[in-house]
C-alpha positions as CSV (number, residue, x, y, z in Angstrom):
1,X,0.0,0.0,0.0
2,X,2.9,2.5,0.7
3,X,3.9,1.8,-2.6
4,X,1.5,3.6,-3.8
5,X,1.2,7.0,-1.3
6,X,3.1,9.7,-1.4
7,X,6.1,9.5,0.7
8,X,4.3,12.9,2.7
9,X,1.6,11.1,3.3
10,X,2.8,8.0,4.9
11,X,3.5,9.1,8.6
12,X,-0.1,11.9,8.6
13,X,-2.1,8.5,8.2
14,X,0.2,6.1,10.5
15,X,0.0,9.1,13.0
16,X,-4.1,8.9,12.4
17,X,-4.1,5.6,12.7
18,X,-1.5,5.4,15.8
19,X,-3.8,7.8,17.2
20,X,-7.5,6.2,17.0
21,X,-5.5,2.9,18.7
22,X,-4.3,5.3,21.7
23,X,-8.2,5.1,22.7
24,X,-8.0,1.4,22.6
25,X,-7.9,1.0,26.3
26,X,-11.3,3.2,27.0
27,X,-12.6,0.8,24.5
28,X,-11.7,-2.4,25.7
29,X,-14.1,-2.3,29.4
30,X,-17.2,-2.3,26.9
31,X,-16.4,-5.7,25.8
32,X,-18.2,-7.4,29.0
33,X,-21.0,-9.4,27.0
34,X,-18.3,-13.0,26.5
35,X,-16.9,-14.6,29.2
36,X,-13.4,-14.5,29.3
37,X,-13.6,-18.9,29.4
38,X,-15.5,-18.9,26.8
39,X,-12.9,-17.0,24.7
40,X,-10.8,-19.3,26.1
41,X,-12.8,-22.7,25.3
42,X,-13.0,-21.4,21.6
43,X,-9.5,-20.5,21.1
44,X,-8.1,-23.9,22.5
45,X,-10.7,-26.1,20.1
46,X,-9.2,-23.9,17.1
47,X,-5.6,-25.2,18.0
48,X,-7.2,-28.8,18.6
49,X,-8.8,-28.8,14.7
50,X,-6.4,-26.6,13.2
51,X,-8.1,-23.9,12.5
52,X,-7.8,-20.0,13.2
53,X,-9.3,-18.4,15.9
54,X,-11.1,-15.6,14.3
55,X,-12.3,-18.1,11.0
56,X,-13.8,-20.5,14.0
57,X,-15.2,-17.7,16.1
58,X,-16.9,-16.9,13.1
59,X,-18.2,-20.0,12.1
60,X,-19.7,-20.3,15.4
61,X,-21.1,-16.9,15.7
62,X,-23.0,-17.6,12.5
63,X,-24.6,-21.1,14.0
64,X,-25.2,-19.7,17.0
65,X,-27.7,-17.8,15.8
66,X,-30.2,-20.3,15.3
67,X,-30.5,-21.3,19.2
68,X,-30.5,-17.5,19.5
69,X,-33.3,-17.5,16.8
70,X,-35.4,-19.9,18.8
71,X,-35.4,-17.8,21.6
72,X,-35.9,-15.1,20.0
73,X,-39.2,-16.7,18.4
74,X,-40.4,-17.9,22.2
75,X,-40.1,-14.0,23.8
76,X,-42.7,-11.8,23.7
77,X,-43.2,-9.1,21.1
78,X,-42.3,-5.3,21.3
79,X,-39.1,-4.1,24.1
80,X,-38.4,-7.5,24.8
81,X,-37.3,-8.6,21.2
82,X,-36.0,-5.4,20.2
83,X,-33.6,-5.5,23.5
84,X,-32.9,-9.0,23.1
85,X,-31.8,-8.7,19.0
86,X,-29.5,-5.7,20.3
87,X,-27.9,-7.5,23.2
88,X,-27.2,-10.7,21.9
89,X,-25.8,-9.0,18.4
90,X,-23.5,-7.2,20.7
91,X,-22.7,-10.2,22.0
92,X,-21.5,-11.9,18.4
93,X,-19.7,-8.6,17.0
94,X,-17.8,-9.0,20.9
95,X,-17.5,-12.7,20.1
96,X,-16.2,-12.6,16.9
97,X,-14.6,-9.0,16.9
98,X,-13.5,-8.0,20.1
99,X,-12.9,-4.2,21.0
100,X,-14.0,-3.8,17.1
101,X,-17.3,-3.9,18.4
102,X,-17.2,-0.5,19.4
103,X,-17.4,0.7,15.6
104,X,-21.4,-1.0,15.4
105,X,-22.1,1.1,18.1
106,X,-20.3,4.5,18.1
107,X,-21.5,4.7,14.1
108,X,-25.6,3.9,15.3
109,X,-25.8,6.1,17.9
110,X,-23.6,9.0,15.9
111,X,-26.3,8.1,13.2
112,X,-29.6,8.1,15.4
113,X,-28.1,11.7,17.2
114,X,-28.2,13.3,13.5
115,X,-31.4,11.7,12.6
116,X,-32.9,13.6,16.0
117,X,-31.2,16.9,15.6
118,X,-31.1,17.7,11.3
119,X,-34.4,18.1,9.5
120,X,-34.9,14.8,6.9
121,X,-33.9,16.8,3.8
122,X,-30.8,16.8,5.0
123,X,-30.4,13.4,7.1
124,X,-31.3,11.7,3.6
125,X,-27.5,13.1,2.6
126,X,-25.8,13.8,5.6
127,X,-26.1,10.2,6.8
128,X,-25.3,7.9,4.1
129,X,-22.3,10.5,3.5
130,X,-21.5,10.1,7.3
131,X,-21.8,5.5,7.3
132,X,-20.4,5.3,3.8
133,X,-16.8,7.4,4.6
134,X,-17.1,5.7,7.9
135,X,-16.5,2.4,5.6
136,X,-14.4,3.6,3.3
137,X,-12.0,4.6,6.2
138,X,-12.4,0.9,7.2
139,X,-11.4,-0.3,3.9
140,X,-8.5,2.4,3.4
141,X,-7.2,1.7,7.1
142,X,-7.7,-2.6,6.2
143,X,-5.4,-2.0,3.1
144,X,-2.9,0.0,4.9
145,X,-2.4,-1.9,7.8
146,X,-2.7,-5.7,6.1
147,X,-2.5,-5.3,2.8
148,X,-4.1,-8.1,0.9
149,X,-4.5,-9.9,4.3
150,X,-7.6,-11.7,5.4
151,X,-7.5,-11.5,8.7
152,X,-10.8,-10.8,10.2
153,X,-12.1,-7.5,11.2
154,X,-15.3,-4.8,11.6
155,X,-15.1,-4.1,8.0
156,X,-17.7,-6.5,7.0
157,X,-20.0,-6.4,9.6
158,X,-19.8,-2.4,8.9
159,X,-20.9,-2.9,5.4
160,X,-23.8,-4.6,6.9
161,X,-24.9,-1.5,8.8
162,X,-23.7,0.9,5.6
163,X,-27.0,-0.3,3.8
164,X,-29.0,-0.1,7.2
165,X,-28.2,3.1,7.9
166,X,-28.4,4.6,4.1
167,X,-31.5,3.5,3.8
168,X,-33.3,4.7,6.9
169,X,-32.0,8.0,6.0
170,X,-34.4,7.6,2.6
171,X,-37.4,5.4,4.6
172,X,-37.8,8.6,6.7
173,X,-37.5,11.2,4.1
174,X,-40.0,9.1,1.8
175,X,-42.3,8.6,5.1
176,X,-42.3,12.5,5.7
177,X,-42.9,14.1,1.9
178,X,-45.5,11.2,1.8
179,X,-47.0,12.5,5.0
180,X,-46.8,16.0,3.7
181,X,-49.4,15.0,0.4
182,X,-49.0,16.4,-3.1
183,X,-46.6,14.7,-5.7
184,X,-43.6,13.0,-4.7
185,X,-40.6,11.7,-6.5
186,X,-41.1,8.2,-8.9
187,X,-38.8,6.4,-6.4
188,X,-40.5,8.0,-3.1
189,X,-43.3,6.3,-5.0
190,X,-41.8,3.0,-5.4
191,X,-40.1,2.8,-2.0
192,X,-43.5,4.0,-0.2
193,X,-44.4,0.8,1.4
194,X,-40.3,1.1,3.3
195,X,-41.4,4.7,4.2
196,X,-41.1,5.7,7.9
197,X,-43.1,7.9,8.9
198,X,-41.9,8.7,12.5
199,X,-38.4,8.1,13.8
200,X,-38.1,4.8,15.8
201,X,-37.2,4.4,19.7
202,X,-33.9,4.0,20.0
203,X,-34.3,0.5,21.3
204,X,-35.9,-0.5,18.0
205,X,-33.1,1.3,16.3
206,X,-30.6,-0.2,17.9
207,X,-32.6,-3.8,17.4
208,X,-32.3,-3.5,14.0
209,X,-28.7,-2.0,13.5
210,X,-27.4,-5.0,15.7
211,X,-29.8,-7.7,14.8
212,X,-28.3,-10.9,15.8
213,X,-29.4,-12.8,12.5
214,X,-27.9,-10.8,10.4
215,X,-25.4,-8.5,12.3
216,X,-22.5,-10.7,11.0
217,X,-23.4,-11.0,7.3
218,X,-26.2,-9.6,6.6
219,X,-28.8,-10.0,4.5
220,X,-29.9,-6.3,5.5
221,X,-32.7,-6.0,5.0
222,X,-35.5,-2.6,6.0
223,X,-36.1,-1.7,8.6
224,X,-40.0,-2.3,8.3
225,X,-39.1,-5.9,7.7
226,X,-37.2,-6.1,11.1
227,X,-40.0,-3.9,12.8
228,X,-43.1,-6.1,11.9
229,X,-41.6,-9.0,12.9
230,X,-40.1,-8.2,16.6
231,X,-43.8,-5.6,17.0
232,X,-45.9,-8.9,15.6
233,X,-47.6,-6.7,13.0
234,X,-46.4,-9.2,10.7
235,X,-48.5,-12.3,11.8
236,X,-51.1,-10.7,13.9
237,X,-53.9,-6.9,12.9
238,X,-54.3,-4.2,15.6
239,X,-57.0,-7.2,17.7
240,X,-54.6,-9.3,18.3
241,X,-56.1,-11.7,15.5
242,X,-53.9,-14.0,12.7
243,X,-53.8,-11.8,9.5
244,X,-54.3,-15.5,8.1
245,X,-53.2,-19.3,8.6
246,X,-49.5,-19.1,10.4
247,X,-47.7,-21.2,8.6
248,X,-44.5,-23.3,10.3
249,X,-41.0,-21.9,10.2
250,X,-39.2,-25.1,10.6
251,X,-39.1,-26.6,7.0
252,X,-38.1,-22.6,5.7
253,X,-35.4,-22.7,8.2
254,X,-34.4,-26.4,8.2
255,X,-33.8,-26.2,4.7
256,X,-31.4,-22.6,4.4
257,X,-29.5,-24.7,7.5
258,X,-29.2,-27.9,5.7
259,X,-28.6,-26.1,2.3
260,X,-25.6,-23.9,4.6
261,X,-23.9,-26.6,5.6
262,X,-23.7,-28.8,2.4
263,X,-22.1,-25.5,1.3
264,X,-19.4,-25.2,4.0
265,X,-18.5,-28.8,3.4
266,X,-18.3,-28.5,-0.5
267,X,-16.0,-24.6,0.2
268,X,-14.2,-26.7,2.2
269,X,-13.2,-29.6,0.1
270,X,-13.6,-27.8,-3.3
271,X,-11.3,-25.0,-2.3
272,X,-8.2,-27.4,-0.9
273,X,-8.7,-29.3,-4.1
274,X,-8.3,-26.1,-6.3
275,X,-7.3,-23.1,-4.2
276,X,-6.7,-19.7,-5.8
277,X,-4.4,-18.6,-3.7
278,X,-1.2,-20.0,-2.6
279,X,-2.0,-22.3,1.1
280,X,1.5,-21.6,2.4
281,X,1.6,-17.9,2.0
282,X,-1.6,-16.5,0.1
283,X,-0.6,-12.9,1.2
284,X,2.5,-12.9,-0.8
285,X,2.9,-15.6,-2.9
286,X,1.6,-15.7,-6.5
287,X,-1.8,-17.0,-6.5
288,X,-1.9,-20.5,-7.5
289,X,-2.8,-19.9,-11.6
290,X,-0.4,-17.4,-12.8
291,X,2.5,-18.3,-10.5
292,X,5.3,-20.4,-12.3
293,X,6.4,-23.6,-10.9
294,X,3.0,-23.3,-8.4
295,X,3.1,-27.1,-8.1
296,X,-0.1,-28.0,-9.1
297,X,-0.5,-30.1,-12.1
298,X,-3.7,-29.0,-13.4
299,X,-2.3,-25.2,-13.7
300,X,1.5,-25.5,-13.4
301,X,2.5,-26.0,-17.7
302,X,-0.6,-26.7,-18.7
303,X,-2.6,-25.3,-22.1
304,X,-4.8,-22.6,-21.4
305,X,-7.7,-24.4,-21.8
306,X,-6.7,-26.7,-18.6
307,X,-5.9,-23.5,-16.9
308,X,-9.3,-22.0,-17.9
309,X,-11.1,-24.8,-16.7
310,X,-8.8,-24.8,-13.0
311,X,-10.0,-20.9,-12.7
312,X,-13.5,-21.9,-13.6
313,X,-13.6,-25.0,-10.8
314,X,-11.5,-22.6,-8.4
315,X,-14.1,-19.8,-8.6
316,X,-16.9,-22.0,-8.5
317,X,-15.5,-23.7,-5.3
318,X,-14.7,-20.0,-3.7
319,X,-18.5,-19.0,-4.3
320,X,-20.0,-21.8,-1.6
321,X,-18.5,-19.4,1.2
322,X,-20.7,-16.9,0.3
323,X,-23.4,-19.7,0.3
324,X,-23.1,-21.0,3.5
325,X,-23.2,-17.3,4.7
326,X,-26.1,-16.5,3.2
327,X,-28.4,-19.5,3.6
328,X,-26.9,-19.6,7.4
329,X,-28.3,-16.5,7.6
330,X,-31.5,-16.7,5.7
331,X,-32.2,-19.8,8.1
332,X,-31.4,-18.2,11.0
333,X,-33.9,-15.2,10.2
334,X,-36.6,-17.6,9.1
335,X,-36.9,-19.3,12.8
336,X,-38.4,-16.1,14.1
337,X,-40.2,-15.4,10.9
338,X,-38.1,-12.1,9.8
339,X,-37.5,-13.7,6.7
340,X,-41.4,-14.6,6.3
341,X,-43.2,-11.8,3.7
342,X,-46.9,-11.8,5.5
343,X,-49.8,-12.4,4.1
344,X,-52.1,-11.0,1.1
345,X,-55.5,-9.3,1.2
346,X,-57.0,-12.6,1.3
347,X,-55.0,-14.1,3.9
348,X,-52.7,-16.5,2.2
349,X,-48.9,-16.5,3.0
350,X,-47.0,-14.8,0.5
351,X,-43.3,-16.6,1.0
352,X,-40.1,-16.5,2.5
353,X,-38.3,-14.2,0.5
354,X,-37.6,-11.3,3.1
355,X,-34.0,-13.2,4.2
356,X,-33.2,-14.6,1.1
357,X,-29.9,-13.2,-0.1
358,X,-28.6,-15.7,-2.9
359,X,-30.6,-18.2,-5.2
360,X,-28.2,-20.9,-6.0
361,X,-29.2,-22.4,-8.7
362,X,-30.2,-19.5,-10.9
363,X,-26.9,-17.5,-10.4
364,X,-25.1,-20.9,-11.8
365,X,-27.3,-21.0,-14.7
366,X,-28.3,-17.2,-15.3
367,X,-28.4,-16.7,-19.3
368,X,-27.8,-13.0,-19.3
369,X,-25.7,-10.9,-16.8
370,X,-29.2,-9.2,-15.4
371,X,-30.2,-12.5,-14.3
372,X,-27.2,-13.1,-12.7
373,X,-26.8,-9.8,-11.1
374,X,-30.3,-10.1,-9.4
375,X,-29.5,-13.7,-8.1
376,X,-25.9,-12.8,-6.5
377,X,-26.2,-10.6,-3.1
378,X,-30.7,-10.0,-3.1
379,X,-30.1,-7.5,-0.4
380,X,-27.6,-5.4,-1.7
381,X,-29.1,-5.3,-4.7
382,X,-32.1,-4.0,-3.9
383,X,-30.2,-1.4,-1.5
384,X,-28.4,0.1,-4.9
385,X,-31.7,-0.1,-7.0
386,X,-33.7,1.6,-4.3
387,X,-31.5,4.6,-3.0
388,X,-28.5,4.9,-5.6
389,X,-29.7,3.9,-9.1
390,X,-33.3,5.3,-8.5
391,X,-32.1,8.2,-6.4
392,X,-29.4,9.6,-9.3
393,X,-32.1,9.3,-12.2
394,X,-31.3,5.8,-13.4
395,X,-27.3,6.4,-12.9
396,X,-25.0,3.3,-13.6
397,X,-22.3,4.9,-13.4
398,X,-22.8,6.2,-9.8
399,X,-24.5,2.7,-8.8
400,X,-21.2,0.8,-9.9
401,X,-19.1,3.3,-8.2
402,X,-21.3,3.2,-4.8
403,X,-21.0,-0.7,-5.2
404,X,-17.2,-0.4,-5.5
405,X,-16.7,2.1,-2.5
406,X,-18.5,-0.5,-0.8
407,X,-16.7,-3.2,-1.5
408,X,-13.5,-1.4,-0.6
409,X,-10.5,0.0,-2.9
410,X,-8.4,-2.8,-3.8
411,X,-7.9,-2.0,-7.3
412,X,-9.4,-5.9,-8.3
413,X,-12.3,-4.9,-7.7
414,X,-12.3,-2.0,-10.3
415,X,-10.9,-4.0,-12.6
416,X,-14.4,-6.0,-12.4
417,X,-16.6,-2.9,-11.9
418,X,-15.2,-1.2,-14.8
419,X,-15.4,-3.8,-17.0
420,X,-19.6,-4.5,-16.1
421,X,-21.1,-1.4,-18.4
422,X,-19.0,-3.3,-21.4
423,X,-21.0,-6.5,-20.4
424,X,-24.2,-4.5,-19.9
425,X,-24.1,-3.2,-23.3
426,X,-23.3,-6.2,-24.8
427,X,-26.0,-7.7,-23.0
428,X,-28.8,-4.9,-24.2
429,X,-27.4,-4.9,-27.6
430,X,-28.0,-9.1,-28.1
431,X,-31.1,-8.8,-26.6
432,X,-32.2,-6.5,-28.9
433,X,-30.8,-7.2,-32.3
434,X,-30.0,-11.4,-31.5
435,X,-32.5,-12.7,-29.2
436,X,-35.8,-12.2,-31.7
437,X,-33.7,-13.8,-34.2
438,X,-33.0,-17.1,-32.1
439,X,-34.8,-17.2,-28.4
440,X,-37.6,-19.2,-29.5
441,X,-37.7,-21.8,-26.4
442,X,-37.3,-20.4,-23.1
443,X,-34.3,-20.8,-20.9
444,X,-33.4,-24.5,-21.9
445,X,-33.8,-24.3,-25.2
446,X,-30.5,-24.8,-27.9
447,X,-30.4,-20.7,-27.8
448,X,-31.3,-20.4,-23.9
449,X,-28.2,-23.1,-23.4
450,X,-25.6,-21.4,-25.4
451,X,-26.5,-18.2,-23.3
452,X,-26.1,-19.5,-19.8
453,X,-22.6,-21.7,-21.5
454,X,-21.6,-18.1,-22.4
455,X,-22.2,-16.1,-19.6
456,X,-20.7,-18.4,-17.0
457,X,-17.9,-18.7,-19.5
458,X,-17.1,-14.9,-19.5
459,X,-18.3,-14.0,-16.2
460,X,-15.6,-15.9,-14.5
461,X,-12.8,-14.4,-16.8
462,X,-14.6,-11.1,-15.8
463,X,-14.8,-11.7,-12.0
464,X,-11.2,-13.1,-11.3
465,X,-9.8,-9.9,-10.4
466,X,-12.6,-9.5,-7.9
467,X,-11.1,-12.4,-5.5
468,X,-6.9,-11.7,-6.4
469,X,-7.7,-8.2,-5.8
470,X,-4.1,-6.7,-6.6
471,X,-2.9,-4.6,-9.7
472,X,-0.5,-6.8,-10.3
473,X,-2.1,-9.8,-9.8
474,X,-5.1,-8.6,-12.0
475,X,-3.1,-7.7,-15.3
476,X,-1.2,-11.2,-14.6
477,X,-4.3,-12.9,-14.5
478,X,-6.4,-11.2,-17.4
479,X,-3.4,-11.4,-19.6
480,X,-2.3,-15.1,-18.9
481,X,-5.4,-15.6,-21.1
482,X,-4.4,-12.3,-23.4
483,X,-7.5,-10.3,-22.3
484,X,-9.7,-12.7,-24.6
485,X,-12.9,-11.4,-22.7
486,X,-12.8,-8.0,-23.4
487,X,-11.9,-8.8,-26.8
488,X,-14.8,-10.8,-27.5
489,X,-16.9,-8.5,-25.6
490,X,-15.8,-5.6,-28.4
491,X,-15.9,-7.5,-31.5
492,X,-19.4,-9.0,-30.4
493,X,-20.6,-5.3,-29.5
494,X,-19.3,-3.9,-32.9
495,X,-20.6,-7.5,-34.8
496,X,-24.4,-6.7,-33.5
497,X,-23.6,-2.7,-34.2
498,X,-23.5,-3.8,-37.8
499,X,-26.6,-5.8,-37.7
500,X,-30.0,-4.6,-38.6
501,X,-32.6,-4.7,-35.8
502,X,-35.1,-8.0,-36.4
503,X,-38.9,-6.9,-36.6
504,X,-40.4,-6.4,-33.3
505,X,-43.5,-8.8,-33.4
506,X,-46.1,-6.1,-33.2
507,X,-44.3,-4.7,-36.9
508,X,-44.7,-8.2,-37.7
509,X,-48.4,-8.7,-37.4
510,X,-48.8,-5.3,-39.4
């Protein structure tokens, strides 16, 4: 990272940094919610299975939740679940984080004082500015400090809270110029049923910010999602009376649990089978496909297309970490039915969609990249459609680059993010001058086929400087295979240029 920063600058942000860990020791008496043996349990089972302490504490933050999320379902509604979901998410982030903690709670109550004091036309900028420079400082001081490391820190759960916190901000902006009456804004339209209308305690904020089911990663999801189901809104009218037939949570939650583990098991395996980064020293060493003499027979020598296929396997294994995450999670917020969507007007149960960050299946076979894009990461998705895209007139430009801040500044992930409006125009431009030629049979057919072989085939030559992250790791990488993506991505953009546009079918029946 230093390589990079001007000499000048080098000891101004050590002496920041040096600085924010002086007040370390004022810090370190709030973490009081995890026993000190308990710490001490965990940290001697990691050395008995070989594992790390943080990637175990983790791991067992995450499963904890479902005991936590049968309690949860047993207490009664309103203070008690609201204190309960704050408490025991303080208790994971102090768990799995340690004095980090203290970020999760210094940014929701700096948050919640602005919300009280400044008027909501300002909040709605004034706090996302505030949570989204509070993580890009986390990312900047990650990269600084352990650069290309992956040890485990507040970073992620703080992205967690970035999308909470942004979109409260534009909940209680829509809920006020909604209260107010006359015309509001398309998106204040869209977003209405999200809209807050009064500002909540701050034991319901504070509930929601450090939600134990998804505190650690995520799906975040709004905050009138979180406040039906700890208030009981969700199941039950003003009488006290089912809005319909309940249904039971333990098949929606059993399944995201089952689903979880399957995909801890197959990261596990599948990534010490083909690993994309060096085992012995991932944080220097070359990663595994573009380093000579790497060992490994499938890469190591090998024509391209047995190194394509390794990188393709590799990514594919790397994915079912996000999997277990997510369906963990989803799981865990489906016990005490946060993940259930309610009922409609005539009392049938709409789903379990609310806690659903990922589906599987239709990522791996998505035949466009919109597809794909709305199967990977629900949640976040939704949290750039709703308060960046919508919010900067249909802006892709400021949606990719809000999704990039977000993920943090490792240059691997531009490298990715700059290359998606190539893909997306690709995309629009097949749609529109190849797809009335040859789409004929829905998703399996021959033409449905070829696009889902396609996509996965460029998506992963796309996506591989999203996981090496470095400059020079990301030019090695995209030129081991002499940048054939973008070059097919061009010549197929100026190919359909030159095409005429088929017929619609209403010019057609004319």
């Amino acid at each position: 990272m230093e390589a990079v920063l001007p000499p000048a600058a080098i000891p101004v942000i050590q002496g920041s940094i040096d600085f924010v860990y002086s007040l370390k020791p004022y810090a370190e008496p709030t973490v009081c919610l995890v026993p000190a043996v308990f710490k001490a349990q965990v940290a001697a089972l990691a050395d008995q299975i070989g594992f790390d302490y943080d990637t175990l504490s983790y791991t067992l933050g995450l499963l904890l939740c479902y005991p936590l999320g049968m309690v949860m379902a047993a207490l009664p509604y309103g203070k008690t679940k609201h204190l309960f979901s704050f408490l025991l998410g303080a208790f994971l982030l102090q768990f799995t984080l340690g004095v980090q903690w203290i970020h999760q709670l210094i940014a929701s109550l700096t948050a919640y004082f602005l919300f009280l004091v400044l008027p909501r036309k300002v909040t709605k900028t004034v706090v996302p500015t505030f949570i989204v420079l509070y993580c890009v400082l986390g990312h900047l001081h990650r990269q600084f400090v352990n650069y290309l490391g992956w040890d485990l820190d507040f970073t992620g759960p703080h992205m967690v809270l970035t999308i909470k916190l942004y979109s409260i901000a534009w909940n209680l902006y829509d809920g006020e110029c909604l209260a107010k009456g006359g015309k509001v804004s398309r998106a204040t339209e869209k977003c209405s049923r999200f809209a807050l209308k009064e500002m909540p305690s701050l034991l319901e904020f504070l509930g929601y910010t450090f939600c134990f089911s998804n505190v650690l990663a995520g799906p975040a999801y709004e905050f009138s999602i979180y406040k039906a189901a700890a208030d009981g809104s969700l199941l039950y009218d003003s009488d006290g009376k089912p809005k319909g037939k309940i249904p039971s949570q333990i098949w929606p939650t059993l399944k995201a649990l089952l689903i979880s583990l399957t995909c801890m098991v197959l990261f596990v395996v599948g990534t010490g089978k083909f690993p994309i980064l060096d085992p012995t020293d991932p944080q220097n060493n070359d990663p595994v496909f573009i380093a000579a003499g790497s060992g490994v027979s499938l890469v190591d020598g090998a024509p391209w297309h047995k190194r394509y296929a390794y990188q393709w396997l590799a990514l594919f294994c790397v994915r079912f970490k996000y999997y277990f995450a997510w369906k963990n999670a989803e799981g865990a917020n489906n016990i005490w039915y946060a993940g259930f969507e309610g009922f409609n007007d005539k009392g049938d149960a709409i789903g379990w969609e609310n806690a659903n960050n990922i589906d599987i299946f239709e990522f791996e076979t998505a035949p466009n990249l919109k597809i794909l894009s709305a199967a990977w990461n629900k949640k976040t998705s939704n949290w750039l459609t709703r308060y960046i895209y919508m919010r900067t007139g249909g802006s892709l430009a400021a949606t990719y680059a809000m999704s990039a801040f977000w993920h943090g500044f490792y240059p691997g992930y531009y490298f990715f993010f700059l290359s998606m409006p190539l893909l997306t125009s690709c995309e629009r431009i097949g749609r529109k001058k190849l797809s009335p030629r040859f789409s004929t049979g829905g998703k399996w057919s021959p033409w449905g086929i070829t696009t889902i072989i396609t996509t996965s085939f460029l998506i992963e030559y796309f996506i591989q400087p999203f996981q090496v992250l470095s400059w020079e790791w990301s030019v090695a990488v995209w030129s081991s295979h002499s940048y054939f993506g973008h070059i097919l991505a061009v010549s197929f953009y100026v190919f359909c240029t030159l095409l005429p546009t088929p017929p619609s079918d209403k010019k057609k029946k004319a």
